[in-house]
C-alpha positions as CSV (number, residue, x, y, z in Angstrom):
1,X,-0.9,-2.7,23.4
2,X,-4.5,-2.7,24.0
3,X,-7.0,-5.0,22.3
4,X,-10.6,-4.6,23.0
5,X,-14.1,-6.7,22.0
6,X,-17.0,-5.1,20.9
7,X,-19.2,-8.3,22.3
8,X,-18.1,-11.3,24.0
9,X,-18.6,-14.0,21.3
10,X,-17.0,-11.5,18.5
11,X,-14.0,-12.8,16.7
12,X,-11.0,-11.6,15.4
13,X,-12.8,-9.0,13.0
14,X,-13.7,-6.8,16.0
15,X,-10.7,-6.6,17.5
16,X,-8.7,-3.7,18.3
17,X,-4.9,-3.2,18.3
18,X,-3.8,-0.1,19.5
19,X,0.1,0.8,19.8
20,X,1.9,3.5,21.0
21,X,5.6,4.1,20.3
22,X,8.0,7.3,19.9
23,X,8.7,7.2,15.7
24,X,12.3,7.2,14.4
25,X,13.4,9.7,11.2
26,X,15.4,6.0,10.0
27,X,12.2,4.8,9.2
28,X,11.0,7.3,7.3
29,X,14.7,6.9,5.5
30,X,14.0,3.7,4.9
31,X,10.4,4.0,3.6
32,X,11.6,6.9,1.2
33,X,14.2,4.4,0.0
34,X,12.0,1.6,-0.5
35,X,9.4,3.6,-2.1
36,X,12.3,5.4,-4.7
37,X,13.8,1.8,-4.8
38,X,10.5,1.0,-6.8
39,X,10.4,3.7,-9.2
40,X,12.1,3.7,-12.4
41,X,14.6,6.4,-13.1
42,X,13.5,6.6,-16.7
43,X,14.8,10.3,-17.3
44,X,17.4,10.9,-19.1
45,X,19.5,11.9,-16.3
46,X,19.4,8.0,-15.3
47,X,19.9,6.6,-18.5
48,X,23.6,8.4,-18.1
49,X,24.2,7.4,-15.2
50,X,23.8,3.6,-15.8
51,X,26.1,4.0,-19.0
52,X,28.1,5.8,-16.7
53,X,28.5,2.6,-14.0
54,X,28.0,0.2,-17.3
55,X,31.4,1.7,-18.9
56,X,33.1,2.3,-15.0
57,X,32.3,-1.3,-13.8
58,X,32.9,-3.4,-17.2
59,X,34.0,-1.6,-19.9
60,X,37.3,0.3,-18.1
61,X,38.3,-3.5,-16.5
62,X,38.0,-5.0,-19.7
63,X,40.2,-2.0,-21.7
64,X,43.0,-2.6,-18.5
65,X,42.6,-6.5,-19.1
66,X,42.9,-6.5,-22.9
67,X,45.8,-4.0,-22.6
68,X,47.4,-6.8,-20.7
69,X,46.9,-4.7,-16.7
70,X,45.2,-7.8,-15.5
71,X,46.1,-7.0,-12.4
72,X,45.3,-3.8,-12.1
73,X,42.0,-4.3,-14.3
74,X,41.1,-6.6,-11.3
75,X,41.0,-4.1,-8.7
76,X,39.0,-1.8,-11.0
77,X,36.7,-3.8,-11.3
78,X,36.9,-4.8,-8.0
79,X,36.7,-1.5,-6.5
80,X,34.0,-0.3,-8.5
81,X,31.8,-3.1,-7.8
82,X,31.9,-2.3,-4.1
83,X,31.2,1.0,-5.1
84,X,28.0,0.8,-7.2
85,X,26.5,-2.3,-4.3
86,X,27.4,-0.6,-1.2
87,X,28.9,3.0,-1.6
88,X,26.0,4.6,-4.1
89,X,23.0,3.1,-2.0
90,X,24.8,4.0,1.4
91,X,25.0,7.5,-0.4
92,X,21.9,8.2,-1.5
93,X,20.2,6.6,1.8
94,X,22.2,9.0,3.8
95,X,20.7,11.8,2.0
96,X,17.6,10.5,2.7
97,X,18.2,10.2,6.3
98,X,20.0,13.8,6.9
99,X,16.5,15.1,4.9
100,X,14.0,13.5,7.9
101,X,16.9,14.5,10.7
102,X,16.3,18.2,9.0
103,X,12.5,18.2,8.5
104,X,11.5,15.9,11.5
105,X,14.1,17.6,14.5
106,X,12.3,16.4,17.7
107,X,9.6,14.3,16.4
108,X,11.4,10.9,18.0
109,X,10.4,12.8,21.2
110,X,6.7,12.7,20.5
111,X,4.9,10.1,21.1
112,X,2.9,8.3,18.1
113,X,-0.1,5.5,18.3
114,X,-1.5,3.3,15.5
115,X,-4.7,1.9,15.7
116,X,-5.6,-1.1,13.9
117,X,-9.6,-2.1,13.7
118,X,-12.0,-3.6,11.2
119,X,-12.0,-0.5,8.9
120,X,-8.2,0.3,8.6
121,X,-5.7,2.1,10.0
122,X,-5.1,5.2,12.1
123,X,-1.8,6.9,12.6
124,X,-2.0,9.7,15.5
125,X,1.2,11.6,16.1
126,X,1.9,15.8,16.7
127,X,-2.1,16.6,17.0
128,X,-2.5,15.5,13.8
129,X,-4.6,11.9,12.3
130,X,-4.2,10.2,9.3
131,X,-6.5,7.0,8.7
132,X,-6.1,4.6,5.8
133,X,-8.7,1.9,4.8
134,X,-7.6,-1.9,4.4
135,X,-7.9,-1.4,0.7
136,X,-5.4,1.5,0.3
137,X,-2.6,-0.8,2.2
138,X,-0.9,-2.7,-0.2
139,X,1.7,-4.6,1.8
140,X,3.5,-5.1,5.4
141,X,7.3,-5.5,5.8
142,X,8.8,-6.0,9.3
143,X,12.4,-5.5,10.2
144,X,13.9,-6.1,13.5
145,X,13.0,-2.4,15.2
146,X,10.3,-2.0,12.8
147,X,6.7,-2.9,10.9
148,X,6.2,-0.6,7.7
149,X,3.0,0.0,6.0
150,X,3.2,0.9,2.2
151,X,0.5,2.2,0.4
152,X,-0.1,4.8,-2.4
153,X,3.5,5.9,-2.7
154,X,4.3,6.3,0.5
155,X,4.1,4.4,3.9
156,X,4.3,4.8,7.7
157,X,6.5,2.5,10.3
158,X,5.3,1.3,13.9
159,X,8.7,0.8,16.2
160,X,8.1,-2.9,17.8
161,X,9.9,-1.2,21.2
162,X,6.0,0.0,21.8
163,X,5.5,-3.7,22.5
164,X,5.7,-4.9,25.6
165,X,6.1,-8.7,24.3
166,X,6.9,-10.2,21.2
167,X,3.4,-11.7,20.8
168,X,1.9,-8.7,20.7
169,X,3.6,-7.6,18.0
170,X,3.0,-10.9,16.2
171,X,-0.7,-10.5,17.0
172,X,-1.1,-7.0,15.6
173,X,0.4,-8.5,12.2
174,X,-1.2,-11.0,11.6
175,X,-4.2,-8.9,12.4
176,X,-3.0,-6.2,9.4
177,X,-1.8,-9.2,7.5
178,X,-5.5,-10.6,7.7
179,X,-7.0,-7.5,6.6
180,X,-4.9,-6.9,4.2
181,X,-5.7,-10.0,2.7
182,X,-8.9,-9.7,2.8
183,X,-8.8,-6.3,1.0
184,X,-7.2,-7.6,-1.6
185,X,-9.2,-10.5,-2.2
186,X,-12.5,-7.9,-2.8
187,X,-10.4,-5.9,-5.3
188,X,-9.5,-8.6,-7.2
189,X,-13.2,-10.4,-6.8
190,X,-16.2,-9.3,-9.0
């Protein structure tokens, strides 16, 4: 990581973080996930198929209980519980995963680098830039391989094994944190 002053009395608004990291297709899963997470499915398509898991998880158990198959009825329900909290998701996150395998390939062998300075953020990787200003980055999430940046829709990740300590990975952010902050303290202000 590389942090850099633009004068010697400047403070944390000048500063620089600059990180350099080889980008994994599992974050890209996970920021398609999180970003369809936060979608409705209001299509008619998604109606059925929560009448579908309504009448699977609670309404079949219940017919099997009432008809006196308690037992049965209880693994059901059981079953399909399990199912509809870890099975589906697992499912559908897969498919998002085998998708960025397909359209990524060797991409995890290029090397990517994020820049983090007053005006926003830069994400460099296969000869190509993209830059986003404070104001279009709505929020930060960290995991324990990862930092994701969500904006507009979509986001980008920053692998913490481009670290080479702990505090810098702290440092750059609080550094996004702070200017993310302060982004969304001018759009809310007058």
């Amino acid at each position: 990581m590389k942090i850099t002053q633009s004068a010697p009395d400047a403070r944390e608004v000048n500063i620089e973080h600059v990180v350099e990291f080889y980008p994994s297709f599992e974050d890209y899963a996970y920021i398609a996930t999180r970003i369809g997470d936060s979608v409705p499915a209001n299509t008619l398509a998604g109606y059925a198929y929560y009448v579908f898991l309504i009448l699977n998880v609670i309404v079949f158990p219940a017919f099997l209980w009432i008809a006196g198959y308690f037992i049965t009825g209880t693994i059901v329900f059981v079953v399909n519980v399990l199912a509809v909290m870890i099975i589906i998701p697992r499912v559908n996150s897969d498919g998002y995963r085998k998708y960025y395998k397909q359209l990524f390939g060797n991409r995890e062998n290029e090397i990517a680098r994020v820049t983090l300075n007053p005006l926003g953020a830069t994400y460099e990787s296969d000869e190509g830039s993209s830059f986003w200003p404070w104001k279009r980055i709505y929020f930060i999430e960290e995991t324990e391989e990862s930092i994701y940046f969500f904006f507009d829709g979509n986001g980008f990740a920053v692998r913490k094994n481009g670290f080479a300590y702990e505090d810098d990975a702290k440092s750059f952010i609080d550094h996004a944190r702070h200017h993310i902050d302060s982004a969304i303290t001018n759009r809310i202000s007058p």
